[in-house]
C-alpha positions as CSV (number, residue, x, y, z in Angstrom):
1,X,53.1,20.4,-23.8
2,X,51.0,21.9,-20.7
3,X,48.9,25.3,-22.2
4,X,49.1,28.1,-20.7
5,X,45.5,27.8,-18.3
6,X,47.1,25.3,-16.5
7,X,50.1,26.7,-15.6
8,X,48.3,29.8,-14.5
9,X,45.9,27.6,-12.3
10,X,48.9,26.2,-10.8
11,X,50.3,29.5,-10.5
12,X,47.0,30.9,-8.7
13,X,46.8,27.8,-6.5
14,X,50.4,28.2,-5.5
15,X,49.8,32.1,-4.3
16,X,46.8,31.7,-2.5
17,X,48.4,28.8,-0.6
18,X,51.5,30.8,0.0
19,X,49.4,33.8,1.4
20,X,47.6,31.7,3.5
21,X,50.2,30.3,4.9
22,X,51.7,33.7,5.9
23,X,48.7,35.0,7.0
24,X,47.9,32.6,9.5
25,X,51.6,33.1,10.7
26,X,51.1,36.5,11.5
27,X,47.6,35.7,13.4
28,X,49.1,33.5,15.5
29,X,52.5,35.7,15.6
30,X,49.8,38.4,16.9
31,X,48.0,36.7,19.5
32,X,51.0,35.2,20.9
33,X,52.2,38.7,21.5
34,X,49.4,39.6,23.0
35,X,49.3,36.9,25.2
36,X,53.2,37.0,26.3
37,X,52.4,40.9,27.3
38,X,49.7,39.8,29.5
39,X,51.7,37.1,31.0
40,X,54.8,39.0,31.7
41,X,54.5,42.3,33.9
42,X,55.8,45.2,32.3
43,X,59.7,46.2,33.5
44,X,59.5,48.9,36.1
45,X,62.6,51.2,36.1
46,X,64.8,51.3,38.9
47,X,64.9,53.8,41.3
48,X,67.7,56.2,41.1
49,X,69.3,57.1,45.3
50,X,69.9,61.0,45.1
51,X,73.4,61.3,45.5
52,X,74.6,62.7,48.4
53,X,75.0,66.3,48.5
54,X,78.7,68.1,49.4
55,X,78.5,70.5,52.1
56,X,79.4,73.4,49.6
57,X,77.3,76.1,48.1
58,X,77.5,76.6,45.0
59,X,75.7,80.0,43.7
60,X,75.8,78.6,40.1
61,X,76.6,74.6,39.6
62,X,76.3,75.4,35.8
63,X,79.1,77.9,35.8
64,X,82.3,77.2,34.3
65,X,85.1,78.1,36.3
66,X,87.7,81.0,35.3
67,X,90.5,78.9,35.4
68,X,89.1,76.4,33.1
69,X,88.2,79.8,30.6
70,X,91.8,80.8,30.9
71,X,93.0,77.7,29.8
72,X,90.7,77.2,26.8
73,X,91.2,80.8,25.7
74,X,95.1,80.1,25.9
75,X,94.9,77.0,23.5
76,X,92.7,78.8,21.2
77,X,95.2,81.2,21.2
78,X,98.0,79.5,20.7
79,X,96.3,76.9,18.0
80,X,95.3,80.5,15.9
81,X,98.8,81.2,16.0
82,X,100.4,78.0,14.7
83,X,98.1,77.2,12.4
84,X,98.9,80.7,10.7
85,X,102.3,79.5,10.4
């Protein structure tokens, strides 16, 4: 039968090799990154062309056209009366 100090040495040898194993990981994870992000330029964005313009003046491009209010008042409407029904 093992006693209990040797188990707990093995236990303590066990977690400080574990840790050490993940702790030089991550240092060499780090550095790697570091060096891939001097090695590789940074992406640029493209550059957007400006659409072309129509010939039209509008006096307010946000504006929504009456029509389009017309229609959406209609089904509104209608949608208030069926679902009173």
């Amino acid at each position: 039968m093992t006693n209990i100090g040797s188990l707990l040495g093995d236990a303590a040898t066990l977690m400080i090799t574990g840790m050490s194993v993940v702790f030089i990981f991550l240092t060499i994870l780090v550095y790697l990154v570091r060096l891939m992000s001097r090695l590789v330029p940074p992406e640029a964005p493209e550059s957007f062309a400006t659409p072309i313009q129509n010939n039209k003046v509008q006096s307010n491009p946000s504006a929504i056209s009456p029509k389009v209010v017309a229609a959406i008042s209609a089904a509104v409407h209608q949608h208030r009366i069926s679902a009173a029904k």
